[in-house]
N, C-alpha and C positions, 0 to 999 in steps of 0.2 A: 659702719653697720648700714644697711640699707636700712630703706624706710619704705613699707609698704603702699604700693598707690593705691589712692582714692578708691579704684574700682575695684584693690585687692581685697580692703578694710568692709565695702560692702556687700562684699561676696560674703565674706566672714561671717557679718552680721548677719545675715539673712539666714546664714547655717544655724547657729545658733538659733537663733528666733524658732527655724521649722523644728529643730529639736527638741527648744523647751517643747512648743504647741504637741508636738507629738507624744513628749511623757507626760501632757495634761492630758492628753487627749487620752493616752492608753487608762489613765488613774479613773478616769470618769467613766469608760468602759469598763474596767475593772467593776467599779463600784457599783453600777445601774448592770453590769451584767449577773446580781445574783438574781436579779427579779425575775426571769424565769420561773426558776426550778424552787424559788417560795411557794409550799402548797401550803402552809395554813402560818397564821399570825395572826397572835390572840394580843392583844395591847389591853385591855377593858376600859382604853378609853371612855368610849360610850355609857360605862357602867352595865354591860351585859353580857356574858356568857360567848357569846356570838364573837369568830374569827372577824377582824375589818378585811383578813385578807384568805381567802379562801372560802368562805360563810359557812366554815366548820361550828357547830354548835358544842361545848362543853356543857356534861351534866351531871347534876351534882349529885352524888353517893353522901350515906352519913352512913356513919357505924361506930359501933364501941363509945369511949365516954365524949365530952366536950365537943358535940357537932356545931357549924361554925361556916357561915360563908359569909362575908362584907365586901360589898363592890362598892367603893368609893377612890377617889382620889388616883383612877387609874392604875389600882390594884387589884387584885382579887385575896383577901385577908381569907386563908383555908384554915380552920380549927384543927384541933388532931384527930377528930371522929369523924372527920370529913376526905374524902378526894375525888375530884373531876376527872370524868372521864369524856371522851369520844368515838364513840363504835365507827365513825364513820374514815376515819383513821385507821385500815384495814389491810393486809395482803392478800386477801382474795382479790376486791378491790382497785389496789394499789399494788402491782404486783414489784413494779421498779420501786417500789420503798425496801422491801423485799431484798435487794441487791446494791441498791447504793441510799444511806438515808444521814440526816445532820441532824440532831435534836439538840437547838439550842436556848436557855433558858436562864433569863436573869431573875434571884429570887432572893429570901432573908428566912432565915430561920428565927422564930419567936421565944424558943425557950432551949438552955442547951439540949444537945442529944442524950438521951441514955442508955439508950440503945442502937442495934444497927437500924436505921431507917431508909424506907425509900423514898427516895423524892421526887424520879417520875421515870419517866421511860413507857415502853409497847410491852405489852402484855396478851397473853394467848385468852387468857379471859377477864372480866370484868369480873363477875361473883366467881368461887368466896375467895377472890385474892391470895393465893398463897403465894409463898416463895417460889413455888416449881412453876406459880403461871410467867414469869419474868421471863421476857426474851432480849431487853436489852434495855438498860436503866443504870440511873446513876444511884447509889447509894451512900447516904452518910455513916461513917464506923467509927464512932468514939470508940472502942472495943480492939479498934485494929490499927497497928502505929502509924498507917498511912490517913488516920480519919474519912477520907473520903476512897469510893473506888467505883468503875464502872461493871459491870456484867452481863454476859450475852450468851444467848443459847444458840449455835448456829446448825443451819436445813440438817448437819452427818449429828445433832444433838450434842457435838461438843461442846462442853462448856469453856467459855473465856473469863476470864473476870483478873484483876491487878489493883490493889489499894497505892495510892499516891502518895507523894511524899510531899502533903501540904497540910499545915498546922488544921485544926479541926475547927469546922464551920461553926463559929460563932453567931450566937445572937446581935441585932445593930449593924452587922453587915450585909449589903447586899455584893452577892459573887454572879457571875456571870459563866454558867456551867454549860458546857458544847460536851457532847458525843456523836462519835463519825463510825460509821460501820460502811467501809468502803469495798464489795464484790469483788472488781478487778486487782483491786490489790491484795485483798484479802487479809486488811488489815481491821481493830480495832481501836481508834484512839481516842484519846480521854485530853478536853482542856479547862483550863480551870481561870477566869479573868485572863481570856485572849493566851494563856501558854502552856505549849505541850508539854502534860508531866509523864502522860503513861501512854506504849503502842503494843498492841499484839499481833501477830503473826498466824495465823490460822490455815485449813487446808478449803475451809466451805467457801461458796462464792455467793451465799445468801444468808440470811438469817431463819431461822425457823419462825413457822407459820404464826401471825398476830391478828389480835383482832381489835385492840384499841390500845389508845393512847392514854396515859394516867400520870394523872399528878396527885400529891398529896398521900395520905395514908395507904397504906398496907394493910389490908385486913389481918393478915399473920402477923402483923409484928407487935413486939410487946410492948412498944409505943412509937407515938408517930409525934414529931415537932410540928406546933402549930406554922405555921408559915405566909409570908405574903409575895406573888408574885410579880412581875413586874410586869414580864413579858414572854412569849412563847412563841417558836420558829420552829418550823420543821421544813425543811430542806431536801428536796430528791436528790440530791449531789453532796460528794464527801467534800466539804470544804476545807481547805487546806489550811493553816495557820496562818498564813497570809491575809487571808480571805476571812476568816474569822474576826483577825484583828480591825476590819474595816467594818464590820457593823454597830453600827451606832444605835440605842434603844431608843422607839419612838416618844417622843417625850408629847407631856400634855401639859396647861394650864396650874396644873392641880401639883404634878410630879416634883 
């Protein structure tokens, strides 16, 4: 058997070495390449309303029984009579939110569901929240055997909407809930702690027109789960499952 020389062994090496460097090098671009297309991130570090990343302002709505807002310990604790909103979070606006957008959101439900509840998504208006104002929101459904689902109104009015096939959001857990509404593809998909359970297929290459963004209660619904958040991302780019699983939630002192 031959025995490779000296200057064969450090060719070798050297291959190797640029190799690893270069799938570090691609994972760190990967990872620092979603901060771009980051428009708003709500962490409440600070203890305030106020995006650290975007200076998107969330503001607080109360309605129906139990209103309710605690900013402490790098959460935002939302009662059931309460939900946050931000007008400034818009397709007039934002029209590329419009076409490609990721809404992604680590949170804990406080008490079980009993109803279908929403838990956050765009909406065409802030007051009086009904169901027809929904353009694209995740939804919890004890009511429906998939417990959770996503739904979207898109530009031709069609509606999308698919309940999931994951046990139903309990209290004491915090989930990490993404929705992708991708134009070009003209897909809509749903992930639930980093994995894809639901995709649709649609003919519109935008969503119908919104005017803010909302967490928390529903004014139409016949109850809403108190809730505490953790953290909130919206994204101009459909992030792919990949991409998904590499975000890490900013953590604080407190968290």
């Amino acid at each position: 058997m031959k025995t490779a020389s000296p200057l064969h062994r450090l060719a070798s090496v050297a291959t190797s070495l640029l190799a690893l460097l270069c799938v570090t090098a691609g994972a760190v671009v990967r990872a620092d390449g979603l901060d771009p297309y980051l428009v708003a991130r709500w962490t409440f570090n600070d203890g305030t309303l106020k995006a650290d990343q975007g200076g998107y302002i969330l503001e607080r709505k109360d309605w129906g029984s139990s209103p309710a807002l605690d900013l402490a310990n790098g959460q935002a604790r939302i009662g059931s009579g309460t939900f946050l909103t931000c007008k400034k979070i818009n397709s007039a606006d934002q029209p590329d939110l419009a076409r490609t957008v990721t809404l992604w959101v680590r949170l804990r439900i406080e008490s079980p569901l009993a109803n279908d509840a929403f838990l956050f998504g765009l909406r065409d208006q802030v007051d009086p929240g009904e169901w027809r104002n929904i353009v694209l929101c995740a939804l919890g459904q004890p009511t429906q055997p998939g417990h959770t689902s996503f739904y979207s109104r898109l530009s031709n009015k069609e509606i999308c909407s698919r309940s999931s096939n994951l046990p139903e959001l309990l209290p004491g857990d915090f989930r990490t809930l993404a929705l992708v509404f991708d134009g070009n593809a003209r897909t809509v998909t749903w992930y639930v702690d980093g994995q894809q359970l639901e995709g649709r297929h649609r003919d519109a290459t935008a969503l119908d027109a919104f005017n803010n963004f909302a967490i928390g209660r529903l004014k139409a619904s016949a109850s809403a789960p108190p809730m505490s958040v953790d953290e909130i991302r919206i994204y101009g780019i459909a992030l792919t499952s990949e991409w998904i699983a590499e975000i890490d939630p900013v953590s604080s002192p407190t968290k």
